[in-house]
C-alpha positions in Angstrom: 196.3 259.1 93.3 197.0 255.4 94.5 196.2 252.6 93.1 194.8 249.9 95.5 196.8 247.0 96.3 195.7 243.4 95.7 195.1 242.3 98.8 197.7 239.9 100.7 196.9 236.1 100.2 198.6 233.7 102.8 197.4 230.0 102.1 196.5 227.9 104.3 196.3 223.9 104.4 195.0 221.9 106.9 197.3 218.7 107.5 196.1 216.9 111.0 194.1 219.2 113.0 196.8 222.1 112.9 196.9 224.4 109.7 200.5 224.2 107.7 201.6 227.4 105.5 203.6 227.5 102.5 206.2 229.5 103.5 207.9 229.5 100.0 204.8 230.7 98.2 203.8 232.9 101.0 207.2 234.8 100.2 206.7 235.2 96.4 203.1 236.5 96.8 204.4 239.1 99.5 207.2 239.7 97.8 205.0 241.0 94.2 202.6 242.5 96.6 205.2 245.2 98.2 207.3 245.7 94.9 203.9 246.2 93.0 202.7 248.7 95.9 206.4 250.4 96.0 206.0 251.3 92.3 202.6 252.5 92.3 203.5 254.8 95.5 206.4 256.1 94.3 204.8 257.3 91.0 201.6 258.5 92.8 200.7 262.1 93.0 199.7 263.3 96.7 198.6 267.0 95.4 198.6 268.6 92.3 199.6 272.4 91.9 196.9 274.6 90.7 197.1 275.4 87.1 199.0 278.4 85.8 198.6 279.8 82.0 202.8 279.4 82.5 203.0 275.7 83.7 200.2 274.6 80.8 202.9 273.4 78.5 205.3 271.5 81.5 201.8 270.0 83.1 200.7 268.9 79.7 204.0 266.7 79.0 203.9 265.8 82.8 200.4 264.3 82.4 201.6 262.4 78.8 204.5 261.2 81.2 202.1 259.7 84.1 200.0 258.4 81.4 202.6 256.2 80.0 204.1 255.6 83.7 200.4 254.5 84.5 199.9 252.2 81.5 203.2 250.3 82.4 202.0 250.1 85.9 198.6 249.2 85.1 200.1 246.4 82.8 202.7 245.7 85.3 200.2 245.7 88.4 198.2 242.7 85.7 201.2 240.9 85.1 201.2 240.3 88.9 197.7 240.4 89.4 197.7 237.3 87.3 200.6 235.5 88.6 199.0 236.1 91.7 195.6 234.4 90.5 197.8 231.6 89.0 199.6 231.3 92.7 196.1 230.9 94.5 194.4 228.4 91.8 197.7 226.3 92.0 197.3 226.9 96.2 193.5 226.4 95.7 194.1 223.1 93.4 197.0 221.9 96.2 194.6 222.4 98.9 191.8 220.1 96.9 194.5 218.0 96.8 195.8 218.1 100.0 192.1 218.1 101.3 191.2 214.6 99.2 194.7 213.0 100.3 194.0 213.8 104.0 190.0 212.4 103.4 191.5 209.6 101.8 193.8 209.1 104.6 191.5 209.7 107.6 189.1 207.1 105.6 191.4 204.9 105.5 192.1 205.3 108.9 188.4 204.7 109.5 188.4 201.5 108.1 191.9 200.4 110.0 190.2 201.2 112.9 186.5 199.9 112.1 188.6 196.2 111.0 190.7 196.3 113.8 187.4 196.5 116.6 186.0 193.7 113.9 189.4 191.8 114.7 189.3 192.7 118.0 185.8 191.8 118.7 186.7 188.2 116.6 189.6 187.8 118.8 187.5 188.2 121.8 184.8 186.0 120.6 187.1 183.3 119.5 188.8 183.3 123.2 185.5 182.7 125.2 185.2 179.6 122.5 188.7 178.5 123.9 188.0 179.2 127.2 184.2 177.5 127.0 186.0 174.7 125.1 188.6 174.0 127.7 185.9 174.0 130.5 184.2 171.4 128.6 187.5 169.2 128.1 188.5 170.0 131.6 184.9 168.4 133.0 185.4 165.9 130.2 188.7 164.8 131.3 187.6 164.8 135.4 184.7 162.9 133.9 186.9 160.1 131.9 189.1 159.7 135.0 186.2 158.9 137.2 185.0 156.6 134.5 188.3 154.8 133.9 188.6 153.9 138.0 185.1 152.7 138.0 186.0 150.6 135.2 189.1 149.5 136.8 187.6 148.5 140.2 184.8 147.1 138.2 187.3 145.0 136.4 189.5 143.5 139.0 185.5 142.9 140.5 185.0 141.2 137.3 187.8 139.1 137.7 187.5 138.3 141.5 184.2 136.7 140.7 185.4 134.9 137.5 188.0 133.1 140.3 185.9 132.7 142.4 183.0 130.8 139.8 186.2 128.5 138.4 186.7 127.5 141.4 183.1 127.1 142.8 182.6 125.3 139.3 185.7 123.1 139.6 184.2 122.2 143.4 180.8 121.5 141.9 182.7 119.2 138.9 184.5 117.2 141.8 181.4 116.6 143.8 179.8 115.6 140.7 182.2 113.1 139.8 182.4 112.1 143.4 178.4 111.2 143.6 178.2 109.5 140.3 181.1 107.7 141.5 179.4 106.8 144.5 176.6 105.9 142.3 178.2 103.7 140.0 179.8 101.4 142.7 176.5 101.8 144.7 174.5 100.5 141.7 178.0 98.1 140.7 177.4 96.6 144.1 173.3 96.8 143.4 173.5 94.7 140.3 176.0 92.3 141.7 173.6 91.3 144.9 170.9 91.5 142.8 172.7 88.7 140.2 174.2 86.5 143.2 170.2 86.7 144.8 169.4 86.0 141.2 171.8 82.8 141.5 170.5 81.8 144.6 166.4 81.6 143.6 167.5 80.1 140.5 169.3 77.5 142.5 166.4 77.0 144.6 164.1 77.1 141.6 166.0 73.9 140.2 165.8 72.4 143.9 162.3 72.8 144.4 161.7 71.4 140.9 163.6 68.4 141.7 162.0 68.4 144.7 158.4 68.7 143.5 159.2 65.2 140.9 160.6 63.4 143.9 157.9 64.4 146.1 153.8 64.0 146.3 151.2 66.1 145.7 150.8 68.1 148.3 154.0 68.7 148.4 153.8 69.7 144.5 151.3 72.1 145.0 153.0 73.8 148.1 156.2 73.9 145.8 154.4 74.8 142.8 153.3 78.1 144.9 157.0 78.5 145.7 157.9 78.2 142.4 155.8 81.1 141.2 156.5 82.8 144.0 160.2 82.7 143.3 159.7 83.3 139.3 158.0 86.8 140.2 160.7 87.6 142.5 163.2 86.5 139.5 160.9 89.2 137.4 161.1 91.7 139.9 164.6 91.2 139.9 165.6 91.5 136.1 163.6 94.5 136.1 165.5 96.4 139.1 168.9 95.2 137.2 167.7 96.4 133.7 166.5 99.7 135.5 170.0 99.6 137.2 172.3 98.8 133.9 170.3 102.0 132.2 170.4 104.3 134.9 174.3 103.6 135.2 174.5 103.7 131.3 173.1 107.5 131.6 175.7 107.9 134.3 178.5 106.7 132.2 177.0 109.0 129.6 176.7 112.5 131.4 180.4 111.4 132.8 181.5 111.4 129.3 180.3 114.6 128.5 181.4 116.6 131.8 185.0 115.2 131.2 184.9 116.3 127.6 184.5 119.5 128.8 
């Protein structure tokens, strides 16, 4: 009779995508596999003779043998059988293990990858900034430059006109000061015909008078008419001087001021 043989375990662990063995493990269980089936074979009956009243006595002690030779094997074939069973909960608890390290691994991998398209993605989104921002500061700058030279020509426009209105105002000051120059010794030359006429009817006045007492009536009355004639000429006359002496007073005046400034 044969015992049946625990049937060969070879673990396994997936590491990657290719399974690994452990070859050292692998050995021991094959190893107590063949020596347990070795025993059990060698001590294993293939036929038994048929049963003589002369072989009772050697069958009887050769079945008290096998039944102590089977106890042993039995307890030997346990032994194993639970070394074995240690072997594959220890390769069972290694492959949990393995198992969770490699699912800890490929989740971290997850991540590394799902932060580094986040990255990515950030990296790419924070380059179109750049490159939008530089656009803008490249249309900025063409922007300023066109700015700056129409400040520049208007400027230098700026400045051709100021020369041109200091000059145009220093023309206008000259001319100015030319007329009332003119004006002055026009009314300076007024007032001093006016005075010497003055002189004059006031010397006829005073010659008419003595006249008018040395002469007769007729002559009185015709001198009389002169004389009032020539007193509202005088009148006329010390008005157009007093108009004169104000108007060149004003003159003087604005003079005054347009030198002062």
């Amino acid at each position: 009779m044969r015992y049946p043989t625990s049937k060969r375990l070879i673990p396994t662990v997936l590491i990657g995508s290719k399974p690994q063995r452990f070859k050292g493990i692998e050995k021991d269980v094959m190893s107590i596999s063949d020596e347990t089936e070795s025993i059990i074979s060698e001590s294993s009956v293939e036929e038994y003779p048929k049963k003589t009243f002369a072989s009772v006595s050697t069958e009887t002690c050769e079945e008290d043998f096998h039944d102590e030779e089977k106890e042993k094997l039995q307890e030997l074939a346990n032994t194993y059988r639970n070394k074995i069973e240690k072997l594959e909960l220890e390769l069972e608890r290694e492959k949990g293990d393995k198992a969770r390290v490699i699912e800890d691994h490929e989740s971290e991998l997850l991540k590394e990858d799902i932060e580094r398209i986040s990255m990515q993605k950030d990296i790419a989104d924070k380059n179109k900034k750049i490159l939008e921002i530089k656009r803008k500061n490249e249309e900025l700058s063409g922007k300023y430059e066109s700015m700056n030279e129409a400040f520049e020509e208007a400027t230098q426009e700026i400045e051709k006109i100021n020369e041109n209105y200091k000059e145009e105002r220093k023309k206008r000051i000259e001319a100015e000061e030319k007329i009332k120059n003119l004006l002055v010794n026009e009314k300076s030359c007024a007032e001093v015909d006016l005075r010497a006429e003055k002189e004059l009817l006031t010397n006829d006045i005073d010659k008419l008078v003595s006249d008018t007492m040395n002469g007769n009536e007729m002559l009185n009355k015709k001198h009389e008419e002169e004389i009032k004639e020539y007193i509202k000429k005088e009148e006329e006359l010390n008005q157009k001087i007093k108009e004169i002496m104000e108007e060149k007073a004003e003159l003087l005046k604005e003079n005054e001021e347009l030198n002062s400034k």
